[in-house]
N, C-alpha and C positions, 0 to 999 in steps of 0.2 A: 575781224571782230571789233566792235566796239567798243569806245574805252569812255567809262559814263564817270562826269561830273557830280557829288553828291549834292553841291550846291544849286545844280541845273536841272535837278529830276525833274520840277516841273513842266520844262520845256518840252520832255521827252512824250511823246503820246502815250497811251494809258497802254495798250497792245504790245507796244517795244518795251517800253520798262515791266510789265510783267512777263515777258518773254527773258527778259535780261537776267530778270530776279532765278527765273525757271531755268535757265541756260548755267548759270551757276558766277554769272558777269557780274553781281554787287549782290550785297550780302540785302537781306530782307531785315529791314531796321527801322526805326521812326522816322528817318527822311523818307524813305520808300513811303511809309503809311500814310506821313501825313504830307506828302504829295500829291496820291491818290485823295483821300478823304476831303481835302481842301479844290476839286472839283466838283466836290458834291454828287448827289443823285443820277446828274445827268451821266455820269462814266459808269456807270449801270450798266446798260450796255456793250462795251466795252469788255468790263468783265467779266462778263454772262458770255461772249462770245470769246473770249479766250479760252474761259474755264472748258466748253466744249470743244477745243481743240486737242488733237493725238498728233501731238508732235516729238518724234522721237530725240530731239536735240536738247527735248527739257530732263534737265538731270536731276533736279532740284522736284521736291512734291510744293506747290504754293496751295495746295488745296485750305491749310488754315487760313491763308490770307486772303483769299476770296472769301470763304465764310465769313472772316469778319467782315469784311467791306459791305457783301450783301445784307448780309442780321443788320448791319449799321442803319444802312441805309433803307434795309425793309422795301425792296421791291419787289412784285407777285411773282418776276419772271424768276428769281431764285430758288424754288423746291425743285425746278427739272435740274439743276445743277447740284444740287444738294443731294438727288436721287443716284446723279451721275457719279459725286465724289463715293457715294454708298457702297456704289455701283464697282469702282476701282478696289476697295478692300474692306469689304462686311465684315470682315471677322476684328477691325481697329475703329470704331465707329466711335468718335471721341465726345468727352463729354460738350465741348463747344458746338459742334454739329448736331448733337442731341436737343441743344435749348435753342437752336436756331430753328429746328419743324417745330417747336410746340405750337409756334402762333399760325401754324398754317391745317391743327390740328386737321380738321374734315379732311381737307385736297391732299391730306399725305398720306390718307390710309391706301387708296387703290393705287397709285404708282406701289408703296411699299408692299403690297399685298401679291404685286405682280414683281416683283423682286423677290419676293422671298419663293413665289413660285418656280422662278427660275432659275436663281441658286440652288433651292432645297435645303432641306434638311440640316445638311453636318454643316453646312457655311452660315445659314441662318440666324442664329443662336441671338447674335445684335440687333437686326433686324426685329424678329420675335419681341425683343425688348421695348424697342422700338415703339412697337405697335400698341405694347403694355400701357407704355409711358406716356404714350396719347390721351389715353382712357376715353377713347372715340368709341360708343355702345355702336355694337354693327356685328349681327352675325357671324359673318366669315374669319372677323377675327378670335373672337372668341374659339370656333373651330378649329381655326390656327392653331391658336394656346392650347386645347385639350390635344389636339394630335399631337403639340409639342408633349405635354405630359407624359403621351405614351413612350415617345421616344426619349426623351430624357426626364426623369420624373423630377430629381432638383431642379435642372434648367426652368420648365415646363410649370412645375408649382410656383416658381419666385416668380414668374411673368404673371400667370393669374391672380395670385398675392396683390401685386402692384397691377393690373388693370383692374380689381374690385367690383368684377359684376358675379353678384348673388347668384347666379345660375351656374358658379362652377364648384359654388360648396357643395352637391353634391357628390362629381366624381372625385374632388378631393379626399372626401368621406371615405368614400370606395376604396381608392388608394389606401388611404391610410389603416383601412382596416385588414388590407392586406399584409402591408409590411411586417415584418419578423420586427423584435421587439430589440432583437441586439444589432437592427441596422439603425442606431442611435441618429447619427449626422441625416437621413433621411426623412426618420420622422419627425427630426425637428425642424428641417425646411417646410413639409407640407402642415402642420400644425404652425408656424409662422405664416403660414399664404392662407389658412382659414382664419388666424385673427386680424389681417389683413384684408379680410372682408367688411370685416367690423368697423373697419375704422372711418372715420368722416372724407368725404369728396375732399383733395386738396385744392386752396384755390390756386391758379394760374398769375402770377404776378410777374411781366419780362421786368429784368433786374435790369439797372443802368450799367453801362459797362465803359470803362475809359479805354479804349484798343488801345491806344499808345503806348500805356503802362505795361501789355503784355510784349511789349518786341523792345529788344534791347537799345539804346540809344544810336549807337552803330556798330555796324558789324562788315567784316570784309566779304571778299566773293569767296566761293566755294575753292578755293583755289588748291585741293586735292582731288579735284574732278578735272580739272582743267588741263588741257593738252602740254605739254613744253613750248609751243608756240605761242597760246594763247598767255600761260601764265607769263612769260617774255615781255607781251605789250603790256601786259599789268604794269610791268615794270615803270612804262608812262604815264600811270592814272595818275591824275590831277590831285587824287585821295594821298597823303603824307602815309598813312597804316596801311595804307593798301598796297604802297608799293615797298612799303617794308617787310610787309606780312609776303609777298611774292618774293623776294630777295631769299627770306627765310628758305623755301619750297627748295631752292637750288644747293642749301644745305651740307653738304656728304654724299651730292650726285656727282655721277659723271658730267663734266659739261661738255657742253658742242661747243663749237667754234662764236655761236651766235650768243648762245647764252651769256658766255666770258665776256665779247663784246661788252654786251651790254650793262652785264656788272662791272665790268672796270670802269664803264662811262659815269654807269648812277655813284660806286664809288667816289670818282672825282669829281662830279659835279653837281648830285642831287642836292634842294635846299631843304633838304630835311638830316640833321644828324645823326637820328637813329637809322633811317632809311640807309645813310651811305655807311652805317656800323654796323647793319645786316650786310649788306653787298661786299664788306671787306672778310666776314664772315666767309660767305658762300663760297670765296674766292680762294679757300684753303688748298685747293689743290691744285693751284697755280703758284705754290710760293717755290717750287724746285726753279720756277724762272727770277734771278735774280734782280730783274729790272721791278717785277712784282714785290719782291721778300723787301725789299730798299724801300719801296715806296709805306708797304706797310708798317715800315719800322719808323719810318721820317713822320708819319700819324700819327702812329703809338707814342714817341714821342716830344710829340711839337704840344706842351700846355695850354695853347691859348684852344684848342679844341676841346669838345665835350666829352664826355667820358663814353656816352654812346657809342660814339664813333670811335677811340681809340681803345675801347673795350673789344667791338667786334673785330677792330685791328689786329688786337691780340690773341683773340681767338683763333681767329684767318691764319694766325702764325702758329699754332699747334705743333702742327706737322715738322716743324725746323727748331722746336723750342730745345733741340740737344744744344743747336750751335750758338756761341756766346752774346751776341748782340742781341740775339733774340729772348735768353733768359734774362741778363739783367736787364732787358726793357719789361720783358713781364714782369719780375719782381720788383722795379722799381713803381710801377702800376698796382704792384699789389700794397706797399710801402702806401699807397694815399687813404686803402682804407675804403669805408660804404661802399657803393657802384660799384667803384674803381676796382676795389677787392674780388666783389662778385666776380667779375670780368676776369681778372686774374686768372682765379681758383678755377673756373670755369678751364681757360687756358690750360694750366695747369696739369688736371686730371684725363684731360681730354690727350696732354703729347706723349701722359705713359711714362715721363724720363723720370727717373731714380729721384736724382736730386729734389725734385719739388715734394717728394713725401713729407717731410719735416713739416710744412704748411699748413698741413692738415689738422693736427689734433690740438693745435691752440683754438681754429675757430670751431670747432664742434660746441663750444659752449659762449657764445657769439648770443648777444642781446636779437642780434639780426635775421631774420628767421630766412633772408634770401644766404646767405653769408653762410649758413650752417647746409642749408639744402645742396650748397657745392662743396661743404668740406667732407659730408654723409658720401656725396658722391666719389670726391677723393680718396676718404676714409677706405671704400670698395674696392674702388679700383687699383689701388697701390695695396690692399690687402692686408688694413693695419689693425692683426684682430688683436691687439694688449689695447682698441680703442672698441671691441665689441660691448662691453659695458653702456657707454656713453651711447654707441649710436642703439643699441635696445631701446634707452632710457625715451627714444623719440618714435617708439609703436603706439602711444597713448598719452600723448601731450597736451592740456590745454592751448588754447590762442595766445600768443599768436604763434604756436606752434604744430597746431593742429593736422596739418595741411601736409605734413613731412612723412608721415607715414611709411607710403609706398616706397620714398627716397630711401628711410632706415631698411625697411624690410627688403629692398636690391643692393641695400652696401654688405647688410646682413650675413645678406647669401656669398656674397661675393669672400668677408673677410673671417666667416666663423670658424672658430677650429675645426679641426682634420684632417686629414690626408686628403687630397683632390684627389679622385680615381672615378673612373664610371661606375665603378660599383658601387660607390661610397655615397653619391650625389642622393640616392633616393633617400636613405637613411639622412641624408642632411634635410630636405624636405619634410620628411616626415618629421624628423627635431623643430624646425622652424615652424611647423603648424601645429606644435605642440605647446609649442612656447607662445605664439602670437592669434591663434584660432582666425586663419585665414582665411579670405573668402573665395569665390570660382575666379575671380581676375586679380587678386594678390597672389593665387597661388600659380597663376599664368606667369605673373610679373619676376617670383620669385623660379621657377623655372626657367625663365628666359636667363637669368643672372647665374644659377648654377651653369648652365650652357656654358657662359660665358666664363665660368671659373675653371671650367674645362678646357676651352680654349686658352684661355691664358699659360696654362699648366698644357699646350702642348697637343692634348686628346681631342678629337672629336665630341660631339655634343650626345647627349642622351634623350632629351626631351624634343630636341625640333622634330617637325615633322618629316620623316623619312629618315630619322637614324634608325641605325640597325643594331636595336636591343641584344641580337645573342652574338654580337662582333665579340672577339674574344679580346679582353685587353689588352691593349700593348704592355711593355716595362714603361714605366715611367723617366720620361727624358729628362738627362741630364741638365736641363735647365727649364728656367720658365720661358715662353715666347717673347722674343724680344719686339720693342716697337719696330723695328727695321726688319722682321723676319717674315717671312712669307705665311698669311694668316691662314690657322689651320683647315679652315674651312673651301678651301680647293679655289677660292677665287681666283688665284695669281697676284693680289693686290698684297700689298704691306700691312702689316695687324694692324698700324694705325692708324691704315687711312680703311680699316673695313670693318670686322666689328669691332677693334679697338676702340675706333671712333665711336 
């Protein structure tokens, strides 16, 4: 695999780097664009013959980024690609593809009209729109739109509405004189597509558009697609984020023998600080080797390094934060404050050990909104509900606290009164979306965190998928799970290196 320079995309031919982009090898960003764009019209070509390519190794859709390149560039050979992106999923026909046929009005009708004959019906629906949105006068389309009517009268009227040829107010008529009077929402679409007849030709004006402005400055490679081997060499990209953002990926996994390698190497010798404060991160479940635990400590605390790097140091150190060198080095870290603290706290919640609870409900009310979103977290996981007040108080925050939400509503779950029990969890649920009026992926979030209040307390989960609802409950064990205890979830791993973590 390839390991692409951001600074060098130019060099790269126009085929490889959008392969690269589609393979999921660098993130699709304004180098990427203005790469491409800065060869001009002539790569045309290029990505006219890509775009026609069925290559199963591309993981990534690029189909907006060819659209923009071609709309850019306005080449004629662009509608059979544009037919083809169609072609891949009619039923998400986005509005940038939409304004990229208008200028091709005429020559889009009969490809689209033999698309839609070949989909049919129930996949149609965009297409149909499509055709509307031309307002190309042409028989067959019209034909179209009415058999659309019959088959779905709303779909079917809002299309002829927005194509505005006078020859369909009559069966609209028709319709509408059918409909029952208490089917409200109906007659007010086709009574909308009959004053929509009425209204003036719109003109056609292609708007200026700056591509650039739409893709983010930079962004890494997809590297939740990517193999454990490929994300490995990521490890080497020449990109400082990229090969930090890969460091990340190795996280709370198992490592291979190769992975380790290579995080101990970027550890000690990448020149990027952050880069080698993820890699001492990743490395957390290498610190039982004491040549490992020594060196993260000799990091953590030598001050002439960045806080980056002896933040993820102390992270990496979790797992052993009972044994003494290793807490007063994290709370002498914690002792510095901003970053430093984050890093800490972060540590902290993460090793589960008793003593660090006290940390917690000073920073809950922390000017620092990174500061707080680890104490929320701390808050949870040590289960410190005389602070449930406080973390409530951050379901509905102004900026710059806005952003905390999710963290209150999982410390939430994790530290509100009651008795932890399987039976109890639902009724906690239902209290918490009574209190906070949650949505389908808060109440996922707060699910996952009940689970895990469960676990903590010993029981089995209720919400994952594959517990067994009518399991009859155990007595409740003599103690909570300890970080050293075998996690209840049948792994064989330690709670704190599984979901503790």
């Amino acid at each position: 695999m390839p390991v692409y320079d951001p600074s060098r995309y130019s060099e790269v031919p126009v085929r490889e780097l959008l392969a690269a982009a589609a393979s999921g090898f660098i993130g699709v960003d304004r180098r990427v664009v203005q790469s491409l764009l800065d060869r001009g019209p002539a790569a045309a070509e290029d990505v006219i013959a890509f775009a026609k390519e069925d290559n199963p190794a591309h993981r990534i859709d690029t189909g907006q980024l060819v659209v923009d390149l071609l709309r850019h560039w306005k080449v004629p050979g662009a509608l059979d690609v544009y037919i083809g992106i169609i072609r891949r999923d009619p039923e998400d026909v986005g509005d940038e593809l939409i304004q990229a046929l208008l200028p091709f009005r005429n020559e889009a009708v009969a490809p689209l009209l033999a698309l839609y004959e070949e989909l049919g019906e129930e996949q149609g629906s965009d297409i149909a729109f499509l055709l509307a949105g031309l307002r190309v006068r042409d028989g067959r389309v019209l034909e179209l739109l009415l058999d659309r009517l019959q088959y779905d009268a709303a779909d079917g009227a809002f299309c002829l509405g927005l194509y505005g040829d006078a020859a369909a107010r009559q069966p609209l008529d028709e319709m509408l004189a059918e409909i029952p009077a208490e089917e409200v929402e109906l007659r007010r679409e086709i009574q909308f597509a009959l004053e929509q007849l009425d209204a003036p030709e719109p003109e056609y004006r292609e708007e200026e558009r700056d591509i650039l402005k739409e893709y983010p400055k930079t962004d890494i490679p997809a590297l939740d697609m990517l193999s454990e081997d490929e994300r490995v060499e990521m490890l080497a990209s020449p990109d400082a984020e990229t090969r930090a953002s890969a460091a990340h990926t190795f996280f709370q996994v198992e490592l291979s023998s190769k992975a380790k390698a290579a995080l101990f190497k970027m550890a000690e010798t990448d020149a990027d600080s952050t880069a080698r404060g993820r890699a001492w991160a990743s490395l957390a479940d290498t610190t039982e080797d004491a040549a490992v635990r020594d060196k993260m400590l000799h990091v953590l605390a030598d001050p002439t390094r960045e806080v980056s790097e002896r933040g993820g140091a102390a992270v990496g150190l979790y797992g052993v934060a009972d044994q003494e060198a290793c807490s007063k080095a994290i709370e002498a870290l914690y002792q510095e404050g901003s970053k430093a603290r984050v890093k800490a706290l972060e540590a902290m919640w993460r090793s589960l050990w008793g003593p660090f609870a006290k940390f917690f409900p000073e920073n809950l009310g922390s000017p620092d909104p990174a500061i707080v979103r680890q104490a929320l977290r701390g808050a949870g996981y040590f289960q410190l509900t005389r602070e449930i007040e406080k973390i409530a108080s951050y379901f509905d925050r102004d900026e710059p606290f806005d952003d905390l939400r999710e963290d209150a509503l999982f410390a939430y779950a994790l530290a509100m009164p009651g008795d932890t029990t399987r039976g109890r969890v639902r009724g906690m649920l239902r209290k918490l979306d009574d209190i906070a009026q949650l949505d389908s992926d808060e109440a996922d979030l707060v699910m996952f965190a009940l689970d895990e209040r469960l676990r903590l307390a010993g029981l089995k989960p209720v919400f994952e998928e594959g517990a067994e609802d009518e399991e009859p409950e155990p007595p409740p064990p003599a103690a909570k799970v300890g970080r050293n205890d075998a996690c209840p979830c049948g792994s064989g791993k330690k709670y704190k290196k599984c979901h503790g973590a």
